[in-house]
GUFIDO-520744 format. One line per field, with one value per atom (N, C-alpha, C): x, y, z; chain; residue number from 0; residue in one letter. Coordinates in steps of 0.05 Angstrom, whole numbers. Layout:
<atoms>
u = (X,...) $
v = (Y,...) $
w = (Z,...) $
chaine = (A,...) $
num = (NUM,...) $
residu = (a,...) $
</atoms>
This chain:
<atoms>
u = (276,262,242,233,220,195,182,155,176,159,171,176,158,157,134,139,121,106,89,71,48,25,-5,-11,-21,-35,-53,-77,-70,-79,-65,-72,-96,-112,-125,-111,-136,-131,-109,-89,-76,-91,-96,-98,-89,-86,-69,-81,-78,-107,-108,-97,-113,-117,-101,-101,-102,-109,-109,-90,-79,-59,-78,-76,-101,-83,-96,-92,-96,-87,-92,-120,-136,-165,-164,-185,-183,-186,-199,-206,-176,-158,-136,-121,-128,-110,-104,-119,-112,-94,-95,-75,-51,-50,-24,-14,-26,-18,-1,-19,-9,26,24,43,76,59,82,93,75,80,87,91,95,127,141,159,178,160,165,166,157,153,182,186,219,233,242,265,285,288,311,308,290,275,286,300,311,289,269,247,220,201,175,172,159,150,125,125,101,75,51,35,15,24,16,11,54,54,33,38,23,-14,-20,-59,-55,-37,-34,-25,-8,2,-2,-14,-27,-51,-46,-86,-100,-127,-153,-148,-145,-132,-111,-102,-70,-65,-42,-22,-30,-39,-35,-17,8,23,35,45,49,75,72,83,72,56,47,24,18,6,-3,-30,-42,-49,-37,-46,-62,-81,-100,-114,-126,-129,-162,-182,-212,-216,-207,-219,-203,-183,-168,-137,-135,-107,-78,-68,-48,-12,-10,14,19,39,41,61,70,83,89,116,127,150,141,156,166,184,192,220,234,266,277,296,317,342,342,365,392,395,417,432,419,423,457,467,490,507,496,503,499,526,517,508,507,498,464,459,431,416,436,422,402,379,360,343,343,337,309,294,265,278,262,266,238,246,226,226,208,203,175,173,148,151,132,115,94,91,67,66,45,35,42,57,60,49,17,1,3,12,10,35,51,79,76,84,94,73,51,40,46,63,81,65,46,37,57,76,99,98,117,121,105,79,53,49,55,49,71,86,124,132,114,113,100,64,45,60,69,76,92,118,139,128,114,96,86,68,60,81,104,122,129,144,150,130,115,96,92,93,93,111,145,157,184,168,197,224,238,264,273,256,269,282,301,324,305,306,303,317,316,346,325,331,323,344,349,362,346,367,358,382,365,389,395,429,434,427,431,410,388,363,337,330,338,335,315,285,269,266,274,278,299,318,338,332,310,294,281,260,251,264,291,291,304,307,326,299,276,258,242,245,236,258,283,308,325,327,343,376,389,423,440,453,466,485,487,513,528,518,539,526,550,541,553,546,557,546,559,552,536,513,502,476,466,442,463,480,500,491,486,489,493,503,514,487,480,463,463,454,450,436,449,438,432,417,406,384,403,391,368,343,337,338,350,352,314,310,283,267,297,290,290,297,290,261,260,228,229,207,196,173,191,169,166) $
v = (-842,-817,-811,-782,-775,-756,-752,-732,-701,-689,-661,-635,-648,-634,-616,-583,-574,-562,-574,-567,-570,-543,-554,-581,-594,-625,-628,-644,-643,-609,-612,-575,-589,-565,-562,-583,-594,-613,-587,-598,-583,-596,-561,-581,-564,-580,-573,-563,-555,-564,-593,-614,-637,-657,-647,-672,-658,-676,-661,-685,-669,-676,-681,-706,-702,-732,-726,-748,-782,-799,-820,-829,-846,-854,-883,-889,-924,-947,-925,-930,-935,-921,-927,-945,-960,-987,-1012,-1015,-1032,-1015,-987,-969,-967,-977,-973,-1004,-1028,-1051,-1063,-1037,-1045,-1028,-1003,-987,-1006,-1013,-1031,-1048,-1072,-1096,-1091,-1068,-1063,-1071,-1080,-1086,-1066,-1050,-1024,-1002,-1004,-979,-978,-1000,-1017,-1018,-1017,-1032,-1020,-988,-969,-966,-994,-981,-1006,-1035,-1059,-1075,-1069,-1093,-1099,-1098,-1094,-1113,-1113,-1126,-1150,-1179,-1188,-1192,-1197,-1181,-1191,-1215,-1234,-1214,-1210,-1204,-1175,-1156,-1124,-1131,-1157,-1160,-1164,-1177,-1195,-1162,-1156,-1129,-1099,-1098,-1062,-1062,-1050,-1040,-1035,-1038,-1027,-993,-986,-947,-939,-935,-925,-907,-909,-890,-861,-846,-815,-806,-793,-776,-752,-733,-704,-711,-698,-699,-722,-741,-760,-747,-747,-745,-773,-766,-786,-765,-779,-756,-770,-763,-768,-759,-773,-760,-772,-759,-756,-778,-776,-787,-813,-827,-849,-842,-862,-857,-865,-846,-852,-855,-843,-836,-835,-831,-820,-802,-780,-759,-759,-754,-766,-739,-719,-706,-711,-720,-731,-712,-715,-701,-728,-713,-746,-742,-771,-778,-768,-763,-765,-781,-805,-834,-832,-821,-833,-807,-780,-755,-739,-727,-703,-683,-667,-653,-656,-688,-686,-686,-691,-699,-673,-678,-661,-638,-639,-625,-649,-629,-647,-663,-683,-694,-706,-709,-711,-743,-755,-775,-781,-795,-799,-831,-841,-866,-861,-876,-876,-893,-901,-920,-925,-944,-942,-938,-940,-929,-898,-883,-861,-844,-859,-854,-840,-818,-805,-775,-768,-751,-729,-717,-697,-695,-720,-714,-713,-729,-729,-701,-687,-657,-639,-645,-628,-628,-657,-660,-661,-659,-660,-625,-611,-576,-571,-581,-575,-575,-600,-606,-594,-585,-572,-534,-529,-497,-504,-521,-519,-526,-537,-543,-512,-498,-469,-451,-454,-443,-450,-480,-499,-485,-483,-488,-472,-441,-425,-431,-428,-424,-448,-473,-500,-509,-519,-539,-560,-577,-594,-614,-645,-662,-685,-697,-718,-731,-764,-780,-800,-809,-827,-844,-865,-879,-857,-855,-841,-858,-885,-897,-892,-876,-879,-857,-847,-831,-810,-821,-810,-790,-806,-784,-773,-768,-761,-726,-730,-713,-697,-709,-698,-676,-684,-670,-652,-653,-623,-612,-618,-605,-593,-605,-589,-562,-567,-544,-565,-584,-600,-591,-580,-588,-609,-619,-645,-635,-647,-641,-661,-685,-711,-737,-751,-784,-796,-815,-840,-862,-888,-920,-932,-942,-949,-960,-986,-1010,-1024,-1017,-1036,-1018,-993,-972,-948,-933,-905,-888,-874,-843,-825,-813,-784,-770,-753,-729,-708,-695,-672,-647,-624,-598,-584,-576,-548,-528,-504,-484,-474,-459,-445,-426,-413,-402,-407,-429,-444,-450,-434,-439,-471,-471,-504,-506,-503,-498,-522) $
w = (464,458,480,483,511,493,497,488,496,476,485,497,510,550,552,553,559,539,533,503,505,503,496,485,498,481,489,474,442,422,407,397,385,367,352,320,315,287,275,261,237,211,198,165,146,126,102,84,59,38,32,34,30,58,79,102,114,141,173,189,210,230,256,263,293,300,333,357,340,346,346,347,340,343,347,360,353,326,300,284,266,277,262,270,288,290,276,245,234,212,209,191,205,234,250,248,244,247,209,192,159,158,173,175,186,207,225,211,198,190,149,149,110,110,92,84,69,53,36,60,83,100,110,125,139,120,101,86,91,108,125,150,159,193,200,192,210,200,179,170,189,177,190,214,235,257,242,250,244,249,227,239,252,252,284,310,314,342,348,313,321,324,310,321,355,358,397,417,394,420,422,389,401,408,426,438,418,421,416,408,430,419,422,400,398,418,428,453,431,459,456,467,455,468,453,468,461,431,404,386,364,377,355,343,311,298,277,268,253,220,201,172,168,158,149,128,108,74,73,74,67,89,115,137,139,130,133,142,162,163,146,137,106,127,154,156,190,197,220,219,237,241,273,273,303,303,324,350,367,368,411,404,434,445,434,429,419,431,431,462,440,418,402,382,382,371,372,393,395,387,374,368,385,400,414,400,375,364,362,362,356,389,415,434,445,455,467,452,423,408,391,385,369,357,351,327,315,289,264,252,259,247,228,202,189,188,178,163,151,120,109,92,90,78,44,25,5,-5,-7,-28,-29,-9,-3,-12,-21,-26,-62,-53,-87,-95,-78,-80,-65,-50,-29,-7,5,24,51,46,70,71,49,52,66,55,69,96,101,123,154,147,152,160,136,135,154,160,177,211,217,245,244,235,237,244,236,232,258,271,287,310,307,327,328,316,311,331,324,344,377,380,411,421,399,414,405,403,388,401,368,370,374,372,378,350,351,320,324,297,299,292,292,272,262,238,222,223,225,218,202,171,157,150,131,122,98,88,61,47,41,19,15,35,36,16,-17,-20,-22,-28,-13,4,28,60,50,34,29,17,-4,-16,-7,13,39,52,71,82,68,45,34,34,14,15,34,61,88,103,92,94,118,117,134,120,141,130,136,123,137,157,180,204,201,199,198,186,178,167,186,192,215,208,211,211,238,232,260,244,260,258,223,227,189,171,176,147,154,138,136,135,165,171,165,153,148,183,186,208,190,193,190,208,205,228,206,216,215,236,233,249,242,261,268,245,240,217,184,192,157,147,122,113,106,112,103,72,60,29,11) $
chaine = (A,A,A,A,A,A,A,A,A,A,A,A,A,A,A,A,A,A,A,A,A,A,A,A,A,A,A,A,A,A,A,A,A,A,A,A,A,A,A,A,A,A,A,A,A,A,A,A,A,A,A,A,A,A,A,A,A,A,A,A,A,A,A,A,A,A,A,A,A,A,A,A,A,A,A,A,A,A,A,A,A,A,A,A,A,A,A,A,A,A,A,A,A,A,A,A,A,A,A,A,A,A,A,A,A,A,A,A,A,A,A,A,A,A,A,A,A,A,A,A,A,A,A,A,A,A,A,A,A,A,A,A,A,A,A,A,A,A,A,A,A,A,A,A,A,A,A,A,A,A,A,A,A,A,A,A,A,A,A,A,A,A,A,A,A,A,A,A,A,A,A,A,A,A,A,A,A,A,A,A,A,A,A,A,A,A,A,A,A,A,A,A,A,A,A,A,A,A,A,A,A,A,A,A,A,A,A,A,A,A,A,A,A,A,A,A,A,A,A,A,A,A,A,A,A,A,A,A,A,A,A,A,A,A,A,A,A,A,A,A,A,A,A,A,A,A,A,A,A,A,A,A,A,A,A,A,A,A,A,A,A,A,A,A,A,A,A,A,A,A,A,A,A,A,A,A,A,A,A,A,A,A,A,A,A,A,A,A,A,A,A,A,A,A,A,A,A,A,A,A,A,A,A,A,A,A,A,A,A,A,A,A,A,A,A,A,A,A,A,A,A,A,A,A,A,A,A,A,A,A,A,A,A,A,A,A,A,A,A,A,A,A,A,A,A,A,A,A,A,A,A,A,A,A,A,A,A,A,A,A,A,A,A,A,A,A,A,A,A,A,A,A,A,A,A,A,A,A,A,A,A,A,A,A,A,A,A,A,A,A,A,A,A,A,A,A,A,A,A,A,A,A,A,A,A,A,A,A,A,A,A,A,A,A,A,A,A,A,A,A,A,A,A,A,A,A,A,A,A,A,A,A,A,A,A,A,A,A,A,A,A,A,A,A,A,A,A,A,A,A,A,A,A,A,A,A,A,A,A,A,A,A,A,A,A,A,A,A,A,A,A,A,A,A,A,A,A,A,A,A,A,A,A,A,A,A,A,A,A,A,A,A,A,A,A,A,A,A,A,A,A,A,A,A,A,A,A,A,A,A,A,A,A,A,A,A,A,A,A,A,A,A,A,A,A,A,A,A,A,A,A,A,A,A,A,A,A) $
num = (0,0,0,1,1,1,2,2,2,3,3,3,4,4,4,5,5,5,6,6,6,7,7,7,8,8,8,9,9,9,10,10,10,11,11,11,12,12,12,13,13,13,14,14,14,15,15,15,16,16,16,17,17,17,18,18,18,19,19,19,20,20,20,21,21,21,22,22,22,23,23,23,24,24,24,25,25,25,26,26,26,27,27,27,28,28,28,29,29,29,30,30,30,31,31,31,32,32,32,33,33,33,34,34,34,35,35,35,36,36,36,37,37,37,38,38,38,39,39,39,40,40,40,41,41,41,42,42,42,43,43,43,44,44,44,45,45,45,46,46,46,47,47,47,48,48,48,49,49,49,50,50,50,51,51,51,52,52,52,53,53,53,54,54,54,55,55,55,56,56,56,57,57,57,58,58,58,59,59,59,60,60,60,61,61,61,62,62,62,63,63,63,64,64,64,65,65,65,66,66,66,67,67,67,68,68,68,69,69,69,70,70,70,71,71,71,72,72,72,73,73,73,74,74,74,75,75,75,76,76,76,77,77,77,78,78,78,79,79,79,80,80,80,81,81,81,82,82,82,83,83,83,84,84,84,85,85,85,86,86,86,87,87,87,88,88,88,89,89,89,90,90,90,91,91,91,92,92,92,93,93,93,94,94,94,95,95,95,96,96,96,97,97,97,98,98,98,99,99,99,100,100,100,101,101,101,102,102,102,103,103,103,104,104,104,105,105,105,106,106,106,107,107,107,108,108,108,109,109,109,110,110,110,111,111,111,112,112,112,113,113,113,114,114,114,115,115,115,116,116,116,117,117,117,118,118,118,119,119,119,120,120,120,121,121,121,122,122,122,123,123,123,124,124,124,125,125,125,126,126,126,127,127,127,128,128,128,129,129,129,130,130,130,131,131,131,132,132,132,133,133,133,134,134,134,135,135,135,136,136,136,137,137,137,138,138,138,139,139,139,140,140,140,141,141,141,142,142,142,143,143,143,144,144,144,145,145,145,146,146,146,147,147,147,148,148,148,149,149,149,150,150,150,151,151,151,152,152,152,153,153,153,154,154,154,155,155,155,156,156,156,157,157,157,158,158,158,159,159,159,160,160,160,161,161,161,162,162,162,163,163,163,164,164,164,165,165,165,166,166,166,167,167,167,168,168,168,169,169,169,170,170,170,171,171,171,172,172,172,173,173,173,174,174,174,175,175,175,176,176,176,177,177,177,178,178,178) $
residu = (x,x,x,x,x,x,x,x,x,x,x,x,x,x,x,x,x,x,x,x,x,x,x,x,x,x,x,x,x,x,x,x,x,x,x,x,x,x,x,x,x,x,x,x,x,x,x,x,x,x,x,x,x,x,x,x,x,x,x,x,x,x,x,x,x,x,x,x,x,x,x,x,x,x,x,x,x,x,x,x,x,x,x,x,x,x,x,x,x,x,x,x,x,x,x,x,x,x,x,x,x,x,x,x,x,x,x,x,x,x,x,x,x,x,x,x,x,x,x,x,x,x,x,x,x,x,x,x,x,x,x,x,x,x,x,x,x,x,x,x,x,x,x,x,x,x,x,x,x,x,x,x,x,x,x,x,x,x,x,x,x,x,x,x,x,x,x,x,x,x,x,x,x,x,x,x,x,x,x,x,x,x,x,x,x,x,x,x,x,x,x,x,x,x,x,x,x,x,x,x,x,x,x,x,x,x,x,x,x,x,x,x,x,x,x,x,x,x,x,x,x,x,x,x,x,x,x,x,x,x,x,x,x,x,x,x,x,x,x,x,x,x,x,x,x,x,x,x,x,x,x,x,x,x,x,x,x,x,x,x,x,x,x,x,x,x,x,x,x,x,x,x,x,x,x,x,x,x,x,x,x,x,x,x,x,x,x,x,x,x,x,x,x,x,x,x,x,x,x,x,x,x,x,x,x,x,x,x,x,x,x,x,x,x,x,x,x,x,x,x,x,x,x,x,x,x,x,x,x,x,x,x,x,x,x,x,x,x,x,x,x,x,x,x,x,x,x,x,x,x,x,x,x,x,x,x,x,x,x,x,x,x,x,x,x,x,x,x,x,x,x,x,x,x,x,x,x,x,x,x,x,x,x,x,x,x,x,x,x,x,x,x,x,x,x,x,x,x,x,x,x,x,x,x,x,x,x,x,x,x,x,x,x,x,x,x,x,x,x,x,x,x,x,x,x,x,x,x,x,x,x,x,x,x,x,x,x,x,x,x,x,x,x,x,x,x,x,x,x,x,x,x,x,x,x,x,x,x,x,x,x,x,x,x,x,x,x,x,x,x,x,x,x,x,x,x,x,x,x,x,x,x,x,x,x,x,x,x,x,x,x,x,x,x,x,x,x,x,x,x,x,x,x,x,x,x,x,x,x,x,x,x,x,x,x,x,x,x,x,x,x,x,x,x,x,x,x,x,x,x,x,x,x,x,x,x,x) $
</atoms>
């Protein structure tokens, strides 16, 4: 995956009515080290990293780069929200077109902050970067993300086998509301 080229960075905080979308901080590096190393976060991502190696190997301040977001709920970090160009995971349909990635924290799981926050970056990608598609890939078991992306207006383009389970791809065109 590559950042998404030519885009104001970093915009102005996005906020929701309950969260805000902002840069990485240093303060969130032990919310980036619980994220990494959760078990419940991985169980469709290849299984958490340990959290040995994430105290030894992430910096002090999390990497800033164009499309990463930090959610954040009354000043803590609950999530991340990930923009980059995607190489295609192996889909020409999906190659060179955004793509949409989240993580959040289980406690954080079940109140629609994904949605909220999944809606926010997406509105503001719309704006970076009219007229751009975007594509989500998940596991189809992940039902969840499954839920998600219908509820962000994702359409499925294709299922494929790849990392030992069956993918879901999924498009939004530009003009699909995100409600």
């Amino acid at each position: 995956m590559e950042d998404l080229g030519p885009v104001a960075w970093p915009p102005e905080r996005i906020r929701t009515d309950r969260l805000v979308l902002r840069q990485p901080e240093t303060r969130d590096r032990a919310a980036f080290i619980e994220l990494l190393a959760s078990p419940q976060v991985h169980t469709y991502l290849g299984g958490p990293r340990p959290r040995h190696e994430l105290e030894r190997e992430l910096p002090d301040a999390p990497e800033r780069w164009p499309g990463s977001f930090v959610v954040d709920l009354d000043g803590s970090m609950i999530g991340q929200i990930l923009l980059r160009r995607a190489t295609g995971h192996g889909r020409p349909a999906a190659a060179r077109k955004a793509d949409l990635g989240y993580l959040f924290l289980p406690q954080a799981w079940g109140y629609g902050y994904a949605a909220e926050a999944c809606a926010a970056a997406l509105h503001w990608l719309a704006g970076a970067l009219p007229g751009e598609p975007v594509v989500l890939t998940t596991q189809s078991a992940n039902v969840g993300s499954m839920r998600l992306a219908a509820k962000l207006g994702f359409a499925e383009l294709e299922r494929f086998h790849a990392w030992g389970a069956e993918q879901w791809l999924g498009i939004r065109s530009p003009a699909t509301p995100s409600s």
